[in-house]
N, CA, C and O atoms as a GROMACS GRO file, in nm:
protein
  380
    1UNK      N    1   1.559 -18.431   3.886
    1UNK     CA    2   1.495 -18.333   3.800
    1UNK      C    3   1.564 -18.334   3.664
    1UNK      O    4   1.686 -18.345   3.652
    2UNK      N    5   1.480 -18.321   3.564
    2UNK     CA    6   1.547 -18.335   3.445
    2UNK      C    7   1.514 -18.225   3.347
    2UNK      O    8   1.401 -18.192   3.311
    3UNK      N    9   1.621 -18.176   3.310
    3UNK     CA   10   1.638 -18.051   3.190
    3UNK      C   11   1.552 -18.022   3.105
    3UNK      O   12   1.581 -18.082   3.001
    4UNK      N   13   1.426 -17.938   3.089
    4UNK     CA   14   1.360 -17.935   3.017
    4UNK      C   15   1.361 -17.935   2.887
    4UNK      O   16   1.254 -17.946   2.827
    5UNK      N   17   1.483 -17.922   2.817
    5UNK     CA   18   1.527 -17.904   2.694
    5UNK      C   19   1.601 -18.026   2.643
    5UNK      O   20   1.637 -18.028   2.526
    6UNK      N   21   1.629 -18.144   2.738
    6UNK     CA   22   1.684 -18.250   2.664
    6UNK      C   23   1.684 -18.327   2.570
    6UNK      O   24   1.771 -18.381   2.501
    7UNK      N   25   1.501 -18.325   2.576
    7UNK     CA   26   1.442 -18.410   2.483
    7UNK      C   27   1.441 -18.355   2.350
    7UNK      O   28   1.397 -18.417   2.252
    8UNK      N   29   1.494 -18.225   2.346
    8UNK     CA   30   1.532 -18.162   2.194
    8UNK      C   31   1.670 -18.214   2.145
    8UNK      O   32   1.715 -18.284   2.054
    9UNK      N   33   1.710 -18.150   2.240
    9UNK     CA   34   1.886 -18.191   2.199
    9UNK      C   35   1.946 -18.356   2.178
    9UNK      O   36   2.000 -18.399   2.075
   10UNK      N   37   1.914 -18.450   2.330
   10UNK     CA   38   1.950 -18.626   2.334
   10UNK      C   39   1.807 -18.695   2.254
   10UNK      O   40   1.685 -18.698   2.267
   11UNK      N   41   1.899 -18.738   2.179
   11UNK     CA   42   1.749 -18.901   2.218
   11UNK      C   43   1.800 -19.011   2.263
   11UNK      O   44   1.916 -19.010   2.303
   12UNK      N   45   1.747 -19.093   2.264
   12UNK     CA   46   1.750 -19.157   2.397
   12UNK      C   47   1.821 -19.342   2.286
   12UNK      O   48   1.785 -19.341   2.168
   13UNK      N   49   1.860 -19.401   2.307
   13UNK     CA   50   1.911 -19.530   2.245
   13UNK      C   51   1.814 -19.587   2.123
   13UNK      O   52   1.840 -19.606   2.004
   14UNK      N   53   1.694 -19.606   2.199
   14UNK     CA   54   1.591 -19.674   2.103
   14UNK      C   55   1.572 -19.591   2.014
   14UNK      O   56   1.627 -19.624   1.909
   15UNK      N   57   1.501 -19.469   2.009
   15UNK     CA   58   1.506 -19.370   1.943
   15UNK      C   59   1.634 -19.393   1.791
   15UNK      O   60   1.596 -19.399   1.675
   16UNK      N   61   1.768 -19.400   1.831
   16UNK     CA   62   1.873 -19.403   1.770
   16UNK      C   63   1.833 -19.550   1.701
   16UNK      O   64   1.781 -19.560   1.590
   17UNK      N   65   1.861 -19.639   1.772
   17UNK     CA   66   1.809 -19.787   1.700
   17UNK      C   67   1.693 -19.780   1.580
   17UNK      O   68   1.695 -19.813   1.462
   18UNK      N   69   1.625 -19.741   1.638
   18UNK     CA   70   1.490 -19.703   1.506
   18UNK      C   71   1.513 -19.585   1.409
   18UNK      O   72   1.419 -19.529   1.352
   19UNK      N   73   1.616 -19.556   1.396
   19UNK     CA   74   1.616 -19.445   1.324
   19UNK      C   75   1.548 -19.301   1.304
   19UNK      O   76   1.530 -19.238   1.200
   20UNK      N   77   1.523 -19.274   1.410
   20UNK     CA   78   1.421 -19.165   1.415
   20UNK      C   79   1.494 -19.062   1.499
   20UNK      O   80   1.434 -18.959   1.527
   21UNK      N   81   1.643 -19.084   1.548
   21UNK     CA   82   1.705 -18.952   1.589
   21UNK      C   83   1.749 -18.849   1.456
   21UNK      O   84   1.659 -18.803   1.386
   22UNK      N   85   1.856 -18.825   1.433
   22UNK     CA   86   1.925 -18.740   1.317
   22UNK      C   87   1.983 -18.602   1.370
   22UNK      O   88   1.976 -18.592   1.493
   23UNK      N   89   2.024 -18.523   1.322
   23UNK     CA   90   2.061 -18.419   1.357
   23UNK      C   91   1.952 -18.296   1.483
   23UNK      O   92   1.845 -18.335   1.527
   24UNK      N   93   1.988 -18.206   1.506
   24UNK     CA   94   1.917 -18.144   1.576
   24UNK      C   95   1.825 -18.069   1.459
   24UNK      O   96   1.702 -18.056   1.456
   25UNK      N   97   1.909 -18.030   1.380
   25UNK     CA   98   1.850 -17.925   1.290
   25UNK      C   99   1.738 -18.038   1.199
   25UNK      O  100   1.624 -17.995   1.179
   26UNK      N  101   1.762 -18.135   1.164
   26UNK     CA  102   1.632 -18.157   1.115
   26UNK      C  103   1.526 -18.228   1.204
   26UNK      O  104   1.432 -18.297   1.166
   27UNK      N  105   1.552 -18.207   1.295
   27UNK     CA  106   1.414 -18.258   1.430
   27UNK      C  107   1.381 -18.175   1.463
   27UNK      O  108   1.259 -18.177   1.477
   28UNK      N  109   1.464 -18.012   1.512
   28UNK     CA  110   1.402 -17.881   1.542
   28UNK      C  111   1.501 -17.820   1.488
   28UNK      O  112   1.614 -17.797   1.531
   29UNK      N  113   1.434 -17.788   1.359
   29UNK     CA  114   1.496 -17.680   1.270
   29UNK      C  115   1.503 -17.480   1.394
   29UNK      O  116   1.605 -17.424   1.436
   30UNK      N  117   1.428 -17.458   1.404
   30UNK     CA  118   1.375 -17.324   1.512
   30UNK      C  119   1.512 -17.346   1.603
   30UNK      O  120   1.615 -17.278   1.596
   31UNK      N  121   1.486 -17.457   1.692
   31UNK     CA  122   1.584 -17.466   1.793
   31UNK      C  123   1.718 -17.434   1.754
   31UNK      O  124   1.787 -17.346   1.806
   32UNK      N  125   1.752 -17.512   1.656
   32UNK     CA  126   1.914 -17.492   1.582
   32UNK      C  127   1.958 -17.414   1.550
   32UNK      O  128   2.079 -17.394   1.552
   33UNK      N  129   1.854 -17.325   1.498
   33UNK     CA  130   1.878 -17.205   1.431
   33UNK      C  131   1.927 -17.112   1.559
   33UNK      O  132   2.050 -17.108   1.566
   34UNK      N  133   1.862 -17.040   1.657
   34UNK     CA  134   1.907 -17.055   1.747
   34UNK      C  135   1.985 -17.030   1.812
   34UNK      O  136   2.037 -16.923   1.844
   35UNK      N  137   2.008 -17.172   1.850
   35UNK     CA  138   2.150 -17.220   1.864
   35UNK      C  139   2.244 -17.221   1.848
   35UNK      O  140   2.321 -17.245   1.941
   36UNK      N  141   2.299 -17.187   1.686
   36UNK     CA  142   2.364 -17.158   1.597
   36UNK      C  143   2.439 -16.981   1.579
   36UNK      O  144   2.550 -16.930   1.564
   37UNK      N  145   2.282 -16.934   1.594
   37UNK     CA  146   2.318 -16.764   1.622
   37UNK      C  147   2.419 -16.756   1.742
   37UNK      O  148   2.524 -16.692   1.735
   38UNK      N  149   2.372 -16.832   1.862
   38UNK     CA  150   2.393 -16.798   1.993
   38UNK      C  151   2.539 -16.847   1.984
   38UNK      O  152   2.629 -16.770   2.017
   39UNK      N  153   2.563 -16.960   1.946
   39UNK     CA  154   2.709 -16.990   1.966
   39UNK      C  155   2.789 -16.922   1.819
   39UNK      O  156   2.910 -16.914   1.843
   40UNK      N  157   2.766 -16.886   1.718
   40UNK     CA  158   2.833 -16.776   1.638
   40UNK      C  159   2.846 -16.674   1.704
   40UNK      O  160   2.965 -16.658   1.730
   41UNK      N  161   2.789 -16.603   1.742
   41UNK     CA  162   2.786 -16.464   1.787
   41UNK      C  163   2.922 -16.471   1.884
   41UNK      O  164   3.013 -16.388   1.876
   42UNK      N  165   2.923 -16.608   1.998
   42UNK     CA  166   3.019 -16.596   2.136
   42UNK      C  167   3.132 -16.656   2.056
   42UNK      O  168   3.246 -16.642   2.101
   43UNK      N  169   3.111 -16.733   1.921
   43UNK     CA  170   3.274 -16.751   1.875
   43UNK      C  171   3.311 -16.612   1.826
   43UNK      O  172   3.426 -16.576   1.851
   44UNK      N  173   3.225 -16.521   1.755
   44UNK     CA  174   3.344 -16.415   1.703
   44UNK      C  175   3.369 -16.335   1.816
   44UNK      O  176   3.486 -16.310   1.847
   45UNK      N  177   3.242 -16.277   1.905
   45UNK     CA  178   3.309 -16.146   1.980
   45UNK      C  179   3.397 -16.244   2.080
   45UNK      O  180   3.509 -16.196   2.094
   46UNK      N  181   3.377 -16.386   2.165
   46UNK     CA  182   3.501 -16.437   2.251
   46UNK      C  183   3.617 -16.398   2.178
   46UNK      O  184   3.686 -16.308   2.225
   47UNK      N  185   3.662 -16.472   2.027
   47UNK     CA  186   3.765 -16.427   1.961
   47UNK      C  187   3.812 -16.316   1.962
   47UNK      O  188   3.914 -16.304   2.031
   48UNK      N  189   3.776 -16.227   1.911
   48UNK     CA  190   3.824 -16.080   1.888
   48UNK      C  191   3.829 -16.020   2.046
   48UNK      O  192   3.931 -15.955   2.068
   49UNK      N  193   3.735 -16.032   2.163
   49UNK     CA  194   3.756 -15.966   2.296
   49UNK      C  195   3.892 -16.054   2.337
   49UNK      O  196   4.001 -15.998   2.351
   50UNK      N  197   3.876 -16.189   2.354
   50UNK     CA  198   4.032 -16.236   2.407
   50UNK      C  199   4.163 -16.209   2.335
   50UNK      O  200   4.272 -16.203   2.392
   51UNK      N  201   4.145 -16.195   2.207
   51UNK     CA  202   4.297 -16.190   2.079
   51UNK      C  203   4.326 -16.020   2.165
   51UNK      O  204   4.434 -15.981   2.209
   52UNK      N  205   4.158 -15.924   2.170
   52UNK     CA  206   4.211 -15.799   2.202
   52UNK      C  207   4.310 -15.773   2.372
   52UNK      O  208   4.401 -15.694   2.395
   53UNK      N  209   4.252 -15.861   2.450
   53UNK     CA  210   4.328 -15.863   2.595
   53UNK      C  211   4.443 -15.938   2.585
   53UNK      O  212   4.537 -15.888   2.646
   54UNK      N  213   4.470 -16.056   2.521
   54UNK     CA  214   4.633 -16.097   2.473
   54UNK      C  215   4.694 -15.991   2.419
   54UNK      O  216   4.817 -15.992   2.428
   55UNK      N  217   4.636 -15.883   2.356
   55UNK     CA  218   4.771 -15.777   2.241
   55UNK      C  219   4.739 -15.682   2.346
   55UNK      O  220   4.793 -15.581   2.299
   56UNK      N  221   4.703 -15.655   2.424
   56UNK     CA  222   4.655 -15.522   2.555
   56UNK      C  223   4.788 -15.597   2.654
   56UNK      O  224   4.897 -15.598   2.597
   57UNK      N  225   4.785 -15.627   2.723
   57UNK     CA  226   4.862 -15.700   2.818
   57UNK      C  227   4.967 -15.748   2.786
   57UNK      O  228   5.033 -15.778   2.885
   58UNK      N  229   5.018 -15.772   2.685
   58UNK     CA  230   5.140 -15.823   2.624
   58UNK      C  231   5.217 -15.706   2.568
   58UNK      O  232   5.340 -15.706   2.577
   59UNK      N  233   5.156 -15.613   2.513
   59UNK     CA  234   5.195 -15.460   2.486
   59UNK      C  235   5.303 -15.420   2.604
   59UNK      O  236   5.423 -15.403   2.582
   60UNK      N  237   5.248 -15.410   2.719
   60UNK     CA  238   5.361 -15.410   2.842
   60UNK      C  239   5.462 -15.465   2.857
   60UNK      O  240   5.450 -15.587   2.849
   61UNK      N  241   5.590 -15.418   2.881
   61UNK     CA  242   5.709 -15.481   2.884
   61UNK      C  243   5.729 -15.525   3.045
   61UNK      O  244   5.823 -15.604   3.058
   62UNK      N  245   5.668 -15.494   3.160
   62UNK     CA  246   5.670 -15.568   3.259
   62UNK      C  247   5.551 -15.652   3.262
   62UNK      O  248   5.436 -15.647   3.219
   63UNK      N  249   5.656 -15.765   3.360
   63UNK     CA  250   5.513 -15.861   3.316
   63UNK      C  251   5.524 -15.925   3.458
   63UNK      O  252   5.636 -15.942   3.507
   64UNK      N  253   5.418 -15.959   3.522
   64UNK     CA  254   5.393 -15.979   3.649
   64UNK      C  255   5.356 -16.181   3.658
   64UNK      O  256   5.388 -16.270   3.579
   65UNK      N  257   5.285 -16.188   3.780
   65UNK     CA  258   5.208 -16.354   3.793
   65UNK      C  259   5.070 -16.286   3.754
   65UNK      O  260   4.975 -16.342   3.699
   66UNK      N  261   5.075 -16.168   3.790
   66UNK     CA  262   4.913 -16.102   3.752
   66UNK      C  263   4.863 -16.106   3.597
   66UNK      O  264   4.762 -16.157   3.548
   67UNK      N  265   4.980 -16.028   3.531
   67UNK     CA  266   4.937 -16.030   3.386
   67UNK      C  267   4.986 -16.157   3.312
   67UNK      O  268   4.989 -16.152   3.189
   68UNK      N  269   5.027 -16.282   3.381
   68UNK     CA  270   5.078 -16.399   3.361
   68UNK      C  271   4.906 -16.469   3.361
   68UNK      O  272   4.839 -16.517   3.270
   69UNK      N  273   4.881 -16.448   3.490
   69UNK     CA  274   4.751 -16.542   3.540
   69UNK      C  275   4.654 -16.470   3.385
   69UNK      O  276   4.611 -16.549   3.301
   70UNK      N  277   4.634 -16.334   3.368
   70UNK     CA  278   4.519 -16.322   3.255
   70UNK      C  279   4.575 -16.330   3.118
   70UNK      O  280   4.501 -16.308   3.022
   71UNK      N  281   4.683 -16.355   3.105
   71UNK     CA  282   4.690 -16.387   2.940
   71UNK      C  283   4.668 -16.565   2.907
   71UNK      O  284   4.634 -16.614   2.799
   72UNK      N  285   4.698 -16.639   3.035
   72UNK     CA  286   4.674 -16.786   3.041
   72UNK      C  287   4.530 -16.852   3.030
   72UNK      O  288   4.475 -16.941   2.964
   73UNK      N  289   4.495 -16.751   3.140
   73UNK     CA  290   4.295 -16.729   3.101
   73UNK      C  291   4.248 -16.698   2.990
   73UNK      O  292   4.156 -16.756   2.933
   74UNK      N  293   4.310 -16.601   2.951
   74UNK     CA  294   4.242 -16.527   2.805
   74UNK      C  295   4.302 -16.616   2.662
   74UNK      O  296   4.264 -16.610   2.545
   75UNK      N  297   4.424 -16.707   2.733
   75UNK     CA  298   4.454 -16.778   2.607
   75UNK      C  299   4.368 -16.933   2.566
   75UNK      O  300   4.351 -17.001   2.464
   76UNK      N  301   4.335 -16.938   2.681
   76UNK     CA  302   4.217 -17.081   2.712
   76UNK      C  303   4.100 -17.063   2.665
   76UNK      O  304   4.028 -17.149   2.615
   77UNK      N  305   4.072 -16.927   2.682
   77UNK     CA  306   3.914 -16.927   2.655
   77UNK      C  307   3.913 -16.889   2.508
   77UNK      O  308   3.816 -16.912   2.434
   78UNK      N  309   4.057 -16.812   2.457
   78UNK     CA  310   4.086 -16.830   2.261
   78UNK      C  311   4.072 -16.972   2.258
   78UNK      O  312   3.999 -17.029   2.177
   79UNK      N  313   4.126 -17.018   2.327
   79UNK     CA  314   4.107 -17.216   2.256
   79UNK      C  315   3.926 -17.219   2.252
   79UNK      O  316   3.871 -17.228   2.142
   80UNK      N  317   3.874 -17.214   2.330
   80UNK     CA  318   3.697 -17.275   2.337
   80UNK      C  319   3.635 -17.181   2.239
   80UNK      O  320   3.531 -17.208   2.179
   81UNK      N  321   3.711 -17.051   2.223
   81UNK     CA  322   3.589 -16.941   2.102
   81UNK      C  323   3.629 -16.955   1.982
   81UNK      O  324   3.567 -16.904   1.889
   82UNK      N  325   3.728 -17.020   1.966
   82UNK     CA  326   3.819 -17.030   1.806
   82UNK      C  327   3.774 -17.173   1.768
   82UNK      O  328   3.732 -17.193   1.654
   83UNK      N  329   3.779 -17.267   1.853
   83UNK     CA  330   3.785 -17.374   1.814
   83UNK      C  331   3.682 -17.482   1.842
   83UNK      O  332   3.623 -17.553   1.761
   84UNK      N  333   3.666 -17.476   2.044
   84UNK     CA  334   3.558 -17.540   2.023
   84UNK      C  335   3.384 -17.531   2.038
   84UNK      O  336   3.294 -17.614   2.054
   85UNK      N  337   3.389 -17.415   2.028
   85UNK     CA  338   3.273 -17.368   1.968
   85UNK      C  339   3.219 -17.376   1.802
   85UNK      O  340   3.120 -17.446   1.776
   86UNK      N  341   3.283 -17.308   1.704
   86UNK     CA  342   3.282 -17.314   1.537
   86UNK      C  343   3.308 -17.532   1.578
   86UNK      O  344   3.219 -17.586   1.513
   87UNK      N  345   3.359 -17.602   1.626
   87UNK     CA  346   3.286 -17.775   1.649
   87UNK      C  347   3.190 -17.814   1.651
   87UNK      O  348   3.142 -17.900   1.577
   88UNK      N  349   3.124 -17.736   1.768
   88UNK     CA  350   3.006 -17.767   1.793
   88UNK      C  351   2.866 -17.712   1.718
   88UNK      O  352   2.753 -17.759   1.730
   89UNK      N  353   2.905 -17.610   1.646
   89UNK     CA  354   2.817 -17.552   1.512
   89UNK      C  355   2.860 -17.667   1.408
   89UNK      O  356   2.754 -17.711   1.363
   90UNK      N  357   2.926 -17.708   1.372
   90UNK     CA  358   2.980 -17.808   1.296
   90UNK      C  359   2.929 -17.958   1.337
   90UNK      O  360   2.935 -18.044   1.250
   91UNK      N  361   2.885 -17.989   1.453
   91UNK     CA  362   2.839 -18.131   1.520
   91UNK      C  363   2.693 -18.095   1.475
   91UNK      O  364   2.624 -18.164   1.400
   92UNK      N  365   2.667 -18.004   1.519
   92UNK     CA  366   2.510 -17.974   1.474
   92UNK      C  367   2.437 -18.032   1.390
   92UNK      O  368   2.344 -18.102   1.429
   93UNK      N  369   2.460 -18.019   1.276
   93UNK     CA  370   2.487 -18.040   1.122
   93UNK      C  371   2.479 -18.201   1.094
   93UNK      O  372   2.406 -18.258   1.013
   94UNK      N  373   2.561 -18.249   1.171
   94UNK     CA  374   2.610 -18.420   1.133
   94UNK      C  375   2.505 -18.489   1.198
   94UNK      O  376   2.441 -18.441   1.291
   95UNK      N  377   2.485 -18.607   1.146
   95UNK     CA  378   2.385 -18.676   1.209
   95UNK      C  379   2.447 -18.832   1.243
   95UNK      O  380   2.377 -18.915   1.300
   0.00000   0.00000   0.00000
């Protein structure tokens, strides 16, 4: 079964060979747009909700494997909302 949405996002080799892939945004401008909202929106509030549970939990001067295990989580998922998300708004773009 295949992803109904692929054929927006991949093209396929030949496609690329002939020159007729390019960016997303200028093959489906609508889609990108989008797209774009959807992954802005989860880079700032991920950012600001995880930066806020790192300074919540770290505030505490005891510190457990518990509040160990969620600042390690919450510091991973700062890596994907800071960084590689605002990428992939940025890949968008490139053709």
């Amino acid at each position: 079964m295949e992803f109904p949405l692929s054929g927006m996002i991949e093209m396929n080799s030949s496609e690329a060979a002939a020159g007729q892939g390019g960016s997303l945004y200028s093959r489906k401008p609508g889609v990108a747009a989008v797209y774009v909202g959807v992954l802005g929106a989860a880079a700032v509030v991920g950012t600001l909700g995880n930066l806020a549970v790192i300074i919540t939990v770290t505030m505490k001067q005891l510190y457990d494997v518990g509040r160990a295990f969620i600042v390690n989580l919450a510091s991973s998922d700062l890596v994907v909302t800071a960084v590689i998300n605002p990428l992939a708004i940025i890949g968008l773009s490139a053709t």
